[in-house]
Structure formats: C-alpha cells, structure tokens
matplotlib code that plots the C-alpha trace (Angstrom):
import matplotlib.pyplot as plt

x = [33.3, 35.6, 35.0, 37.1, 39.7, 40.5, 44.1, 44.6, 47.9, 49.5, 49.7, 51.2, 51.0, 47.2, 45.5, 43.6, 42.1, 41.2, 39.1, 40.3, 39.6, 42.4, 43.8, 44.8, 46.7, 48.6, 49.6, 50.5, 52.2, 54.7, 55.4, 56.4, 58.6, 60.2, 60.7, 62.8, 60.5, 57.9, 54.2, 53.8, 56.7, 55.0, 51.2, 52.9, 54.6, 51.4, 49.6, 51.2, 51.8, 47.8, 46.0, 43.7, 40.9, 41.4, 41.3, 43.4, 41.8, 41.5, 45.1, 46.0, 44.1, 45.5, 48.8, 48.9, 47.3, 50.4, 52.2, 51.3, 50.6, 54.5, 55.3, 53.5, 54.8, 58.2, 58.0, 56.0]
y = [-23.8, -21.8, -18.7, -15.4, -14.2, -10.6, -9.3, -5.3, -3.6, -0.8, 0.1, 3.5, 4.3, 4.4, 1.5, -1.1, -4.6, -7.7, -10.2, -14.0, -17.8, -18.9, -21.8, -18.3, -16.3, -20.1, -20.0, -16.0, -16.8, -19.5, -17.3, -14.5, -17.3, -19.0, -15.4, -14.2, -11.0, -9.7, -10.4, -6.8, -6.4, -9.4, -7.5, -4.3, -5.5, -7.5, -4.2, -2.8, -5.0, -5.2, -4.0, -0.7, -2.8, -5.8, -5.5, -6.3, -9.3, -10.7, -10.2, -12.2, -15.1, -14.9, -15.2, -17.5, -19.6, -18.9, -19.5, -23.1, -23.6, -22.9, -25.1, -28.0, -27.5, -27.5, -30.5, -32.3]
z = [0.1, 1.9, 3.4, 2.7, 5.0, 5.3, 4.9, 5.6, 4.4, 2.8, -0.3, -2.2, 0.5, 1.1, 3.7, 1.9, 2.3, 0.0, 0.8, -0.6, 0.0, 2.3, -0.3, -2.0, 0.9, 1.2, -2.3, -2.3, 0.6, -1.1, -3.9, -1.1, 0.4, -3.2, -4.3, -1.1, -0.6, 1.9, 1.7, 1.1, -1.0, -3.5, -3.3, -3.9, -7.0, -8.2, -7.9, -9.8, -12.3, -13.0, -15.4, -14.0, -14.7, -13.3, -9.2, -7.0, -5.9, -9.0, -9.5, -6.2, -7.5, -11.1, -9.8, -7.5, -10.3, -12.7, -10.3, -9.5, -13.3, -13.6, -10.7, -12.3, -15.6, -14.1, -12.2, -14.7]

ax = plt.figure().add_subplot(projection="3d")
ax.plot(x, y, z, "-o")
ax.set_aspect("equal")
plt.show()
C-alpha cells in the first residue's frame, strides 16, 4: 500500500494541508490539466463544492474517482 503524500496550500484564504495516496494527487492532477485550471484553482473549487460534512480529503478522492469513472465511460 502506498504511503500518503502531503500537499500544503491555501484555501479561503486560510493555510491548510491534506494528506492522500499519491495514485490520487496523479489523478487530481490530470483533471487540473484536462480542465485548463490550476491545481489550486481545481481544490478550491472542489472545496467548495463539498458537502460541510464530507472533508476535504474525501472530496479529493471522490473526484478523482468520478472523474476516471467518466473517462471510462467515455471511451468505453
């Protein structure tokens, strides 16, 4: 199993981190990329796209997820 890797940056202005696998921060990073838009640019709008119960790491993984669930679907 992979080990977390720790990414620090801003958000609402207030400094924060999150903690994910690195198969994660490769896929969050592709979205960033096919979506034209800065890494922080694509956290910040994740963030707030959550739910207030759901954190923020969770959110990272649940997208990236949906993300390649609609990349298969598209190309399948």
């Amino acid at each position: 199993m992979s080990d977390l890797v720790k990414r620090s940056l801003s958000l609402s202005g207030h400094r924060t981190s999150v903690a994910l696998e690195p198969e994660f921060w490769t896929v969050l990073d592709a979205m960033a990329a096919v979506r034209q838009q800065s890494f922080a640019s694509l956290v910040a709008s994740l963030d707030a796209a959550r739910p207030p119960e759901r954190p923020l790491a969770s959110a990272l993984r649940v997208a990236a997820l949906m993300h390649l669930q609609k990349s298969i679907q598209t190309t399948g």
